[in-house]
PAPAKOL-490793 format. One record per residue: residue in three letters; z, y, x of N, C-alpha, C, O in turn. Coordinates in steps of 0.001 Angstrom, whole numbers. Layout:
REM PAPAKOL-490793
   res      n_up   n_north    n_east     ca_up   ca_north   ca_east      c_up   c_north    c_east      o_up   o_north    o_east
   Ala         Z         Y         X         Z          Y         X         Z         Y         X         Z         Y         X
...
This chain:
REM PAPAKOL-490793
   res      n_up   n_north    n_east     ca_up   ca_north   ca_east      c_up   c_north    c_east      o_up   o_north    o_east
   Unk    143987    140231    -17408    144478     140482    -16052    145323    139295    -15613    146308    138935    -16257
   Unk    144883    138657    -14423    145506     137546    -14199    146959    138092    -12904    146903    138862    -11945
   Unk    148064    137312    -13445    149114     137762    -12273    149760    136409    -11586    149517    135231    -11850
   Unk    150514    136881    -10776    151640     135556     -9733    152558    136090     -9549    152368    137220     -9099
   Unk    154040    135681     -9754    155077     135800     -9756    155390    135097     -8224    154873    134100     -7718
   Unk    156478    136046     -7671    156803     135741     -6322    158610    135865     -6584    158852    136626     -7521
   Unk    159351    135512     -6201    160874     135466     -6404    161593    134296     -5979    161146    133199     -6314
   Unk    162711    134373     -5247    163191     133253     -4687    164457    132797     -5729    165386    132004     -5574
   Unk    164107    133559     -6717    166029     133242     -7674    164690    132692     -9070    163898    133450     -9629
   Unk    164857    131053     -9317    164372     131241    -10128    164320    131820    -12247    163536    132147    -13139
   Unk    165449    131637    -12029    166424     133171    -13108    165373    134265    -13040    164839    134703    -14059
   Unk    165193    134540    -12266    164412     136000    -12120    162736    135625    -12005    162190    136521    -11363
   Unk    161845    134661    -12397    160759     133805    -12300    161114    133904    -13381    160919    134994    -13917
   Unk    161766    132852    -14146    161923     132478    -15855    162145    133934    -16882    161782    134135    -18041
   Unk    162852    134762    -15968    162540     135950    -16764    161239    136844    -16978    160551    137014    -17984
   Unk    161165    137222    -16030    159521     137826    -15694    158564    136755    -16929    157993    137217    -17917
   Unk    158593    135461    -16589    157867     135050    -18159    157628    135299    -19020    156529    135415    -19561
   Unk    159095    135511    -19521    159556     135785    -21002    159191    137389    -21274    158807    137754    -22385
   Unk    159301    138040    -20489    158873     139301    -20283    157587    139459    -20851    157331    139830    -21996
   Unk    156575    139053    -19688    155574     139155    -20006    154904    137945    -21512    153788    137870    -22027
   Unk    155388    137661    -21615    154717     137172    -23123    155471    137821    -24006    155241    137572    -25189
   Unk    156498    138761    -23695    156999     139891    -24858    156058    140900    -24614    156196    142026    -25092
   Unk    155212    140615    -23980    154329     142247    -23792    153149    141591    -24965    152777    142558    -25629
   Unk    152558    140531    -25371    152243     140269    -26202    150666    140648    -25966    150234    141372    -26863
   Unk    149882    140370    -25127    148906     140769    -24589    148064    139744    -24046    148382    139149    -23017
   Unk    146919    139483    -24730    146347     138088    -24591    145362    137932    -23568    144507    137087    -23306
   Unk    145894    139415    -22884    144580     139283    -21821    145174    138996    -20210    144690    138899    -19083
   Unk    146554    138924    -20863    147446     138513    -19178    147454    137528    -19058    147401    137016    -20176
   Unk    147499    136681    -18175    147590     135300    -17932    148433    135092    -16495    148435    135884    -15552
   Unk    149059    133978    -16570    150175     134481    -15133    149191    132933    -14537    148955    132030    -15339
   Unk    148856    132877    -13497    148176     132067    -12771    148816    131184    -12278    148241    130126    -12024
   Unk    150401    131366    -11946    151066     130751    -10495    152543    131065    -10189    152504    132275    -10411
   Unk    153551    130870     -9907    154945     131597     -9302    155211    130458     -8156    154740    129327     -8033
   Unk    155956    131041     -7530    156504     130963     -5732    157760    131365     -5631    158117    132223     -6439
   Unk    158827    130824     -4551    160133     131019     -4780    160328    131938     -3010    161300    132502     -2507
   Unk    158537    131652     -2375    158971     132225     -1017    157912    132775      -458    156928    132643     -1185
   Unk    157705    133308       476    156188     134470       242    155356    133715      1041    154141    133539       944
   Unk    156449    133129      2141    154802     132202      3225    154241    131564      2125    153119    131916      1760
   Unk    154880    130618      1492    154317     129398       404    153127    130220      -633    152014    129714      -773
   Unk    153447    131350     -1232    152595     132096     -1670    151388    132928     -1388    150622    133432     -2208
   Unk    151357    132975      -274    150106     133371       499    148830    132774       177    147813    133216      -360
   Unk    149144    131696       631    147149     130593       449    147122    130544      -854    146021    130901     -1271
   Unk    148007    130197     -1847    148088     130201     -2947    147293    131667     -3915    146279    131733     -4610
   Unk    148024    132372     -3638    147532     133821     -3738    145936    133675     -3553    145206    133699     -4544
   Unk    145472    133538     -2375    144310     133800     -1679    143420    132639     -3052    142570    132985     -3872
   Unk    143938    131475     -2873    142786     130811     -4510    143125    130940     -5196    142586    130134     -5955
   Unk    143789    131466     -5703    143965     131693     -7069    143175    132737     -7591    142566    132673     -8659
   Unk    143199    133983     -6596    142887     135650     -6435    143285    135976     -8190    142585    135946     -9202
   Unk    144662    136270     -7973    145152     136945     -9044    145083    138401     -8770    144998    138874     -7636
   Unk    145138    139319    -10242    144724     140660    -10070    146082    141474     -9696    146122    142550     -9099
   Unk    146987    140855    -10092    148390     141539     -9540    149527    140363     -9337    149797    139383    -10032
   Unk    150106    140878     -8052    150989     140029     -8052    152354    141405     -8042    152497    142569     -7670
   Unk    153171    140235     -8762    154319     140890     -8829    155510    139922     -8063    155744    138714     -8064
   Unk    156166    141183     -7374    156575     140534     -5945    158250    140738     -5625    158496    141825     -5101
   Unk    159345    139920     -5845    160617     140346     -5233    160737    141049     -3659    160140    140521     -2721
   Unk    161408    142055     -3502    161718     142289     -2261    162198    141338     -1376    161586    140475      -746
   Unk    163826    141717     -1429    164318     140569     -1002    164277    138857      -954    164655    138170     -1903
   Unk    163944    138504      -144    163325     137017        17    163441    136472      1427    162926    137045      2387
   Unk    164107    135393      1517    164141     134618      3124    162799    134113      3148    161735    134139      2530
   Unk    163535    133499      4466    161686     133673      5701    160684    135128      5568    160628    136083      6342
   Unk    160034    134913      4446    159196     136305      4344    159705    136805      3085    159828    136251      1993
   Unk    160100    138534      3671    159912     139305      2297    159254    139637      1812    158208    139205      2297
   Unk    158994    140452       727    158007     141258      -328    157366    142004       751    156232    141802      1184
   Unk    158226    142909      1156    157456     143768      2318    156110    143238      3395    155063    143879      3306
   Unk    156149    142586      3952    155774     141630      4913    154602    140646      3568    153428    141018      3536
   Unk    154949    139712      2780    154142     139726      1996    152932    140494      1197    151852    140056       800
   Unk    153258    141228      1147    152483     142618       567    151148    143186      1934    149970    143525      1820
   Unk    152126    143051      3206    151339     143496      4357    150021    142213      4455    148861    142552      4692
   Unk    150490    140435      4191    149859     140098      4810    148504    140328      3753    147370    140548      4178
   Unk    148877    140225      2231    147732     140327      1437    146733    141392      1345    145612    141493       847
   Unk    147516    142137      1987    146090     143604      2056    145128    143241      3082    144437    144209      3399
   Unk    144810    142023      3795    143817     141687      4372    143164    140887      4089    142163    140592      4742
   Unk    143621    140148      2773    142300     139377      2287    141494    139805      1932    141657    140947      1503
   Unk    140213    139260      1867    139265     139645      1480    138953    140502       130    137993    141255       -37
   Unk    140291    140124     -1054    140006     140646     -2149    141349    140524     -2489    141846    139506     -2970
   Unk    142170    141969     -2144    143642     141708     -2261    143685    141979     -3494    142643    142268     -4082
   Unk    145113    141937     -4265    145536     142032     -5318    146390    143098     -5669    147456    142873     -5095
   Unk    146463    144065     -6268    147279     144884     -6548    149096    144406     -6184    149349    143280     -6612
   Unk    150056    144972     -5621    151185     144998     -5562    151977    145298     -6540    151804    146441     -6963
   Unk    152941    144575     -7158    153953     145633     -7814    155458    145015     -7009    155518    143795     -6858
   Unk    156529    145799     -6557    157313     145322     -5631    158691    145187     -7432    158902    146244     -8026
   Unk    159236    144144     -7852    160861     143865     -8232    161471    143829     -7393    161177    143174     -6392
   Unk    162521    144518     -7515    163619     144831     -6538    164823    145396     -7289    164727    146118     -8281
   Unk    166367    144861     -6524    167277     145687     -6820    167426    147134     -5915    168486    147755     -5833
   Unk    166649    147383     -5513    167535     148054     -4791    167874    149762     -5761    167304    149821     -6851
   Unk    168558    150756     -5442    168676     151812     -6505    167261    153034     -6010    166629    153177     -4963
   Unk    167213    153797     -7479    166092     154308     -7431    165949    155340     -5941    164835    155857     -5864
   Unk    166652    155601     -5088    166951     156245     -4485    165912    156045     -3189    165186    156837     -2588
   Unk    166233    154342     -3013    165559     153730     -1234    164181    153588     -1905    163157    153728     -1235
   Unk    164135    153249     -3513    162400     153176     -4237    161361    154163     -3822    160142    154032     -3926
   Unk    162010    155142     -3350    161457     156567     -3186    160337    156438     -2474    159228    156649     -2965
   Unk    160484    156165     -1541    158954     155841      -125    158197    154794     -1117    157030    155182     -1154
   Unk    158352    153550     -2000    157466     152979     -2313    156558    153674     -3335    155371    153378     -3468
   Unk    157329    154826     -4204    156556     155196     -5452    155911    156205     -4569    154734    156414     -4864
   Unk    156481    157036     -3334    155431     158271     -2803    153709    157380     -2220    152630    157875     -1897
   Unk    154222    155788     -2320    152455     155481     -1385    151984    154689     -2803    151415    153616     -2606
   Unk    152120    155009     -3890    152150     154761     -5333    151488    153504     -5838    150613    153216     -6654
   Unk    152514    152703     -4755    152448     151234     -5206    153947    150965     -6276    155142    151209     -6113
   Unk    153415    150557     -7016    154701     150750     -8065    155873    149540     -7914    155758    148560     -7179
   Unk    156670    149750     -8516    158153     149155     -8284    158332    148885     -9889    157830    149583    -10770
   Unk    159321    147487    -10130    160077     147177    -11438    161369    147354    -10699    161307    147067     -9503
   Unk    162737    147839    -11238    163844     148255    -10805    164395    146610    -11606    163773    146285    -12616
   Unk    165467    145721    -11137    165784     145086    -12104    167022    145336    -12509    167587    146168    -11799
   Unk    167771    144842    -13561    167102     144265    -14142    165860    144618    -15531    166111    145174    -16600
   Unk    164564    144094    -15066    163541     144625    -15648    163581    144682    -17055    164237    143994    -17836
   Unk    162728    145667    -17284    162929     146195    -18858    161521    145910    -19285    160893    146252    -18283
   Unk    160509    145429    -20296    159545     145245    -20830    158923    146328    -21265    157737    146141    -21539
   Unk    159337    147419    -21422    158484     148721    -21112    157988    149612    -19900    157021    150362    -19757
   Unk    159424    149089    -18787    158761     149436    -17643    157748    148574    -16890    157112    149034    -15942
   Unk    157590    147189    -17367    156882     146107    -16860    155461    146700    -17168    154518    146676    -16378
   Unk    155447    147156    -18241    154197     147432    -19351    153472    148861    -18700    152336    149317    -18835
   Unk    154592    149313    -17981    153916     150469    -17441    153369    150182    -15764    152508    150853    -15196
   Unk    153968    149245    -15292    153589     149009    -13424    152532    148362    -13848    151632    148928    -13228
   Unk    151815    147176    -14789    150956     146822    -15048    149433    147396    -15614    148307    146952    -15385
   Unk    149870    148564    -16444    148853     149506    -16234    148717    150302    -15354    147654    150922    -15360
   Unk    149549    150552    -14444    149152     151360    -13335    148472    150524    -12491    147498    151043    -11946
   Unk    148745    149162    -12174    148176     147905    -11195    146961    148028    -11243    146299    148217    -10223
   Unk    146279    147919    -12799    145171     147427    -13350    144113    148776    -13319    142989    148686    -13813
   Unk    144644    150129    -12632    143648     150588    -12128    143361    150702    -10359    142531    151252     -9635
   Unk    144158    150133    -10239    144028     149957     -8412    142571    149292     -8204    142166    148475     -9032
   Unk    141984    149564     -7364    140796     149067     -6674    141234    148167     -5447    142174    148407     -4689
   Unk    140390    147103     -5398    140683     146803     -4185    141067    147101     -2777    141850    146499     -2043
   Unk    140392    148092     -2573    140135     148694     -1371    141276    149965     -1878    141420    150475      -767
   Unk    142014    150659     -2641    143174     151347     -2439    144233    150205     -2286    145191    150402     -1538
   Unk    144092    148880     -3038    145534     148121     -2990    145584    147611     -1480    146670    147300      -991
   Unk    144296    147519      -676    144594     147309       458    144839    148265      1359    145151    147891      2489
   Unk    144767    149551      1104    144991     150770      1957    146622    151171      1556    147341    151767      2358
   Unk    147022    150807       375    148265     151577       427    149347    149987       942    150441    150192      1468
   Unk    148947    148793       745    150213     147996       966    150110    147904      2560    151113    147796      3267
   Unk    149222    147939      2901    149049     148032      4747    149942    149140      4807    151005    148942      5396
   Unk    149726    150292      4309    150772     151092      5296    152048    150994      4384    153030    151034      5125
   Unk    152291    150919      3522    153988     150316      3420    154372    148845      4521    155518    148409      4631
   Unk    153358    148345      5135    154084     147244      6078    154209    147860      7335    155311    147800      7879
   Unk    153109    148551      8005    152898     149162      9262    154016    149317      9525    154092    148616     10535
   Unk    155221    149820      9340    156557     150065     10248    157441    149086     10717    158225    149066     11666
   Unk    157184    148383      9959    158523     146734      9850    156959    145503     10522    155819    145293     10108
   Unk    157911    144906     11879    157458     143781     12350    157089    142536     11764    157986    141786     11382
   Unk    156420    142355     11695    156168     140693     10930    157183    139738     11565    157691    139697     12685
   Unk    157324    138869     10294    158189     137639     11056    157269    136537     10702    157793    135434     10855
   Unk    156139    136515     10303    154592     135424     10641    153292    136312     11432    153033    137512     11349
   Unk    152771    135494     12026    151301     136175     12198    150013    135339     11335    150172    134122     11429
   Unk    149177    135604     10782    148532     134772      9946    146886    135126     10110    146326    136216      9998
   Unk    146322    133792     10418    144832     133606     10693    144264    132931      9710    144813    132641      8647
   Unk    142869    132596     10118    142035     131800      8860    142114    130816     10435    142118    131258     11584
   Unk    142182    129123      9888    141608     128517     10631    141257    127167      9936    141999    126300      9474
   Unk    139450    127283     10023    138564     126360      9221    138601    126715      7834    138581    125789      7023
   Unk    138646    127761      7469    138876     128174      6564    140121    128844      5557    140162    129521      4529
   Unk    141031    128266      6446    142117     128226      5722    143117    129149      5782    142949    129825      6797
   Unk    144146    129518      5130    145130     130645      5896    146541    129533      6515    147147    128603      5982
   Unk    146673    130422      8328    147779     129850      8662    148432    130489      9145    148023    131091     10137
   Unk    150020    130708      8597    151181     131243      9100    151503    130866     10768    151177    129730     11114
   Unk    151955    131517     11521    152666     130983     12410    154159    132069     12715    154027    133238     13078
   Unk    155383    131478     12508    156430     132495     12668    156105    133136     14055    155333    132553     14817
   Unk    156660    134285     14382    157013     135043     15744    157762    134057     16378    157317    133581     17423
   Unk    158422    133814     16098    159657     132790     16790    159542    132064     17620    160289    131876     18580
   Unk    157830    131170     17131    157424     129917     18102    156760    130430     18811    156549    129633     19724
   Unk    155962    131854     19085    155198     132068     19834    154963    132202     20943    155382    133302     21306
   Unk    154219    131338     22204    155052     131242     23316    154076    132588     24121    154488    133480     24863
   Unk    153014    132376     23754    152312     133788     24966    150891    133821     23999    150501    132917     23261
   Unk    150222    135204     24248    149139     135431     23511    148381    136443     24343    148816    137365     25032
   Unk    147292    136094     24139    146159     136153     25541    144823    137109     25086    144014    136665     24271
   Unk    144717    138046     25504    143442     138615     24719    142134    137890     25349    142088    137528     26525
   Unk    141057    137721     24399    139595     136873     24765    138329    137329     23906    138042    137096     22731
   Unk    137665    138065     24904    136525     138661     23831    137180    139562     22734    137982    140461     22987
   Unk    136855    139305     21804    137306     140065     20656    138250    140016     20134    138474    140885     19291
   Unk    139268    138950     20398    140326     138474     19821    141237    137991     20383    141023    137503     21493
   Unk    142435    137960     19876    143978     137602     20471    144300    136037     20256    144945    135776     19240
   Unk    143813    134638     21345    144238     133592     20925    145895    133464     20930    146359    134074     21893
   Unk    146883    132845     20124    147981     132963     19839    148398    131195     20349    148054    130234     19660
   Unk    148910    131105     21206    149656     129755     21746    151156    130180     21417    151769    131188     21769
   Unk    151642    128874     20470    152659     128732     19770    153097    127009     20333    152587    126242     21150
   Unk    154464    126914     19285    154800     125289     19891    154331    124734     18654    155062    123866     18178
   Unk    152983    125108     17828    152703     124589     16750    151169    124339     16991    150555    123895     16021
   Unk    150386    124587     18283    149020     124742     18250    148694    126038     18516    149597    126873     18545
   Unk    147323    126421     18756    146381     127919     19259    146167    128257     17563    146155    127431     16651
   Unk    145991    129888     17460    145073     130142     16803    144082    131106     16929    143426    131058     17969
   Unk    143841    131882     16201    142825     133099     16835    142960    134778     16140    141867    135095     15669
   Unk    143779    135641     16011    143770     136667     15452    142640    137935     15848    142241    138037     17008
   Unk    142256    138710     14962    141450     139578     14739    142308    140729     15370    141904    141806     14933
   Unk    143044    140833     15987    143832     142073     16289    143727    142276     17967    143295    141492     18812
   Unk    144304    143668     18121    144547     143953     19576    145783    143685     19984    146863    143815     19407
   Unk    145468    143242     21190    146868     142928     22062    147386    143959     22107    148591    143772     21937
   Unk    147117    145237     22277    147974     146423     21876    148557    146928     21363    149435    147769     21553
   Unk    147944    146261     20279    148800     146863     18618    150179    146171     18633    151352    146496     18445
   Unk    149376    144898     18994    150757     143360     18727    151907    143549     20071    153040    143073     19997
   Unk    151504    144174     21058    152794     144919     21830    153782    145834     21250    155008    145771     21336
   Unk    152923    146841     20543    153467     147784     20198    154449    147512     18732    155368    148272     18427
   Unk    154130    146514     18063    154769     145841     16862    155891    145434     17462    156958    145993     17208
   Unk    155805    144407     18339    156630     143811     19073    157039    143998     19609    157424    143016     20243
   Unk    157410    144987     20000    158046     145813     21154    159829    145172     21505    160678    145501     20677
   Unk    160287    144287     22729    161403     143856     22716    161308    142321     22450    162351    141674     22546
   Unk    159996    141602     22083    160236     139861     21604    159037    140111     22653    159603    139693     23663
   Unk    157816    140496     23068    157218     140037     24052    157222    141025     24891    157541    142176     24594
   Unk    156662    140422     26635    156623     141513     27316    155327    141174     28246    155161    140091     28807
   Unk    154454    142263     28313    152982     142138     29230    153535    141544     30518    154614    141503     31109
   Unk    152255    141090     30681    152633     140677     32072    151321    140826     32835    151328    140879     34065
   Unk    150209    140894     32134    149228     142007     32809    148472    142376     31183    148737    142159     30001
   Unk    147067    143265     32225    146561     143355     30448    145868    142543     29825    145350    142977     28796
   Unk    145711    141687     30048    145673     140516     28963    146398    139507     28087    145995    138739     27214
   Unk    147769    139792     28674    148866     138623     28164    149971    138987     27251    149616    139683     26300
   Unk    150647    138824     27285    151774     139082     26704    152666    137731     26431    152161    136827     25766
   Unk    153857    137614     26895    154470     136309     27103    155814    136531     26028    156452    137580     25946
   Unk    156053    135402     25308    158234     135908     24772    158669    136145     25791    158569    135453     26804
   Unk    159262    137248     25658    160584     137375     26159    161403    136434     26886    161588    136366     28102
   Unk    162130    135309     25420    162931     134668     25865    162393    133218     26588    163018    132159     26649
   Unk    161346    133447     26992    160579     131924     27511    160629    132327     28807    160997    131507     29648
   Unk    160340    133400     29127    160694     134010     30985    161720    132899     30959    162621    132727     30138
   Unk    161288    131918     32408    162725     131032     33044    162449    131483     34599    163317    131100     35383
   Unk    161241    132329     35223    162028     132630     36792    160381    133376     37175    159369    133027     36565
   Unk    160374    134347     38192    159386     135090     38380    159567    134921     39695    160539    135343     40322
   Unk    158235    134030     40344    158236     133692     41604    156965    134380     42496    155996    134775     41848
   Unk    156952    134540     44069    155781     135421     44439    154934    134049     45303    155542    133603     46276
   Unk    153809    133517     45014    153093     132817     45831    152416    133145     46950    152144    134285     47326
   Unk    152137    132082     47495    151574     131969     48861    151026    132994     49220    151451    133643     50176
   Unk    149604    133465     48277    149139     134609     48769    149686    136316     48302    148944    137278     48110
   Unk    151130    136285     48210    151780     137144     47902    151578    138261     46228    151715    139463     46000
   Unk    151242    137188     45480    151191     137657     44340    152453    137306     43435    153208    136380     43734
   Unk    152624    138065     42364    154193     137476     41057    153491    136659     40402    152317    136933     40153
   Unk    154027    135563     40015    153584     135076     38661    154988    134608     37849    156122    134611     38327
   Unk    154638    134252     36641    156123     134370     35895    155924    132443     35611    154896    131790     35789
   Unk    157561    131833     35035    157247     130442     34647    157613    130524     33287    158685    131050     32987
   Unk    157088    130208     32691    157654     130311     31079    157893    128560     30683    157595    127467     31164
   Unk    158641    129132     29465    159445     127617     29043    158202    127072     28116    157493    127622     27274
   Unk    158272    125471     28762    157426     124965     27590    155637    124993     27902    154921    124239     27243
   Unk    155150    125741     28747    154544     125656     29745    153855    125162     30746    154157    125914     31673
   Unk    153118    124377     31155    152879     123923     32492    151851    124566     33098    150727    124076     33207
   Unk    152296    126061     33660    151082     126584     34274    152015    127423     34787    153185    127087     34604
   Unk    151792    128494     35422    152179     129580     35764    151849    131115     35513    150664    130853     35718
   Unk    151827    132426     35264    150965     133288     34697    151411    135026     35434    152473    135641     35530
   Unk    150163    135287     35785    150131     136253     36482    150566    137528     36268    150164    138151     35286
   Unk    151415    138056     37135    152123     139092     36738    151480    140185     37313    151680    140092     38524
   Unk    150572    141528     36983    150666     142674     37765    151745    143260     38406    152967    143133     38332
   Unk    150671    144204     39312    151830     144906     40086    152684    146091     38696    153856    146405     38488
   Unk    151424    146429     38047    152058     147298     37271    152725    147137     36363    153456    148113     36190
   Unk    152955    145858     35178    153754     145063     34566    154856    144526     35116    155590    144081     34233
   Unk    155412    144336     36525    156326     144068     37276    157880    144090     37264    158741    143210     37266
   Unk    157898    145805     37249    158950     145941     37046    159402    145703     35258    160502    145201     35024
   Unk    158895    145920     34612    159273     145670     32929    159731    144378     32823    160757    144009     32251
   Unk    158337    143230     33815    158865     142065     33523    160304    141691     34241    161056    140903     33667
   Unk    160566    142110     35152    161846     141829     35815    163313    142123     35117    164449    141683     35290
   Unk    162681    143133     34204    163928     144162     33491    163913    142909     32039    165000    142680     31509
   Unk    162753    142243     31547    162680     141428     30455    163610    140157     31190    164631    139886     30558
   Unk    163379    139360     32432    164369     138715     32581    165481    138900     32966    166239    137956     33188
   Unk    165836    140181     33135    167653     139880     33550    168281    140080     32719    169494    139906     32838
   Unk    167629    140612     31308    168931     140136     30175    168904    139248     29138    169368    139327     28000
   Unk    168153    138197     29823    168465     136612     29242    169150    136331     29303    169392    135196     28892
């Protein structure tokens, strides 16, 4: 069973090692470790290890959010979440029975999330870590482009446009192309973007002034920009309420 270590303390990387070669088991092989979950993503994806074992807590991206983005590869990997936190908040992770190491980890409980991993199927490890993310917002959105996997934080995202089948994503980093509905990604987002008809969805904080043209229509100006973008009548008032508490 091949695994990847995810952890931003590397103390807690060097342990998990030692761990697992105290399990004494010649059929584990650790593929890879990462100190941060974006960085671990593409990595993940070639490597296709059979479990990754994953810290919660982690800047830029957590475990949580990590966990969400891998249940859409093509051939996710079983989850196991390390974490301090007490057995108490563990509770929701063991009821969607993706398993947890409590730390600091013990080599019998390691021995046991690993046989539980190693009967996950693909298609349950991607059904249960999707819905442990579904509640908590992403702080990346992540596409294939040319093959490849690419992060883009929420942060830079300046407006995202539904087209045909898909949501192109204009950022201050380049376009990309997500597989999702503009609906969903409202409803995630609820408070960082705001429609502005049904196709758009603009930041929030990029609204700089909502003007009515010649032929008496709204359109909004966003920062960073050189265009202008059409506001419905029925998106109107929301958008007005999105700029006055800039």
């Amino acid at each position: 069973m091949n695994l990847y270590i995810v952890d931003d303390e590397f103390a807690a990387r060097l342990r998990m090692r030692t761990l697992i070669r105290e399990l004494d088991d010649r059929s584990l092989q650790i593929l890879g470790e990462a100190d941060r979950g974006d960085q671990a993503l593409a990595e993940i994806e070639r490597l296709k290890p059979d479990v990754v074992l994953v810290d919660i807590s982690m800047p830029v991206m957590d475990g949580l959010e990590l966990a969400r983005h891998l249940s859409g590869l093509e051939v996710p990997p079983a989850v196991v979440f390390v974490t301090a936190y007490d057995e108490f908040a563990l509770a929701a992770f063991e009821a969607k029975a993706i398993d947890y190491v409590l730390k600091p980890v013990r080599v019998d409980r390691l021995r046991q999330a690993l046989d539980k991993a190693a009967r996950f199927s693909p298609e349950r490890a991607r059904e249960l870590t999707a819905a442990i993310g579904k509640p908590r917002s992403r702080s990346h959105l992540c596409a294939r482009v040319r093959g490849n996997l690419k992060l883009v934080p929420v942060r830079d995202v300046v407006y995202l446009m539904a087209e045909d089948k898909y949501v192109a994503v204009y950022s201050d980093h380049g376009e990309i192309l997500l597989d999702e509905s503009l609906k969903n990604l409202e409803a995630e987002f609820e408070g960082i973007f705001v429609r502005l008809h049904r196709n758009c969805l603009v930041a929030a904080d990029r609204l700089t002034a909502i003007e009515k043209s010649a032929e008496g229509d709204y359109v909004a100006r966003v920062r960073g920009v050189d265009r202008t973008f059409e506001i419905s009548r029925r998106c109107l008032a929301s958008v007005r309420a999105a700029a006055r508490q800039l």
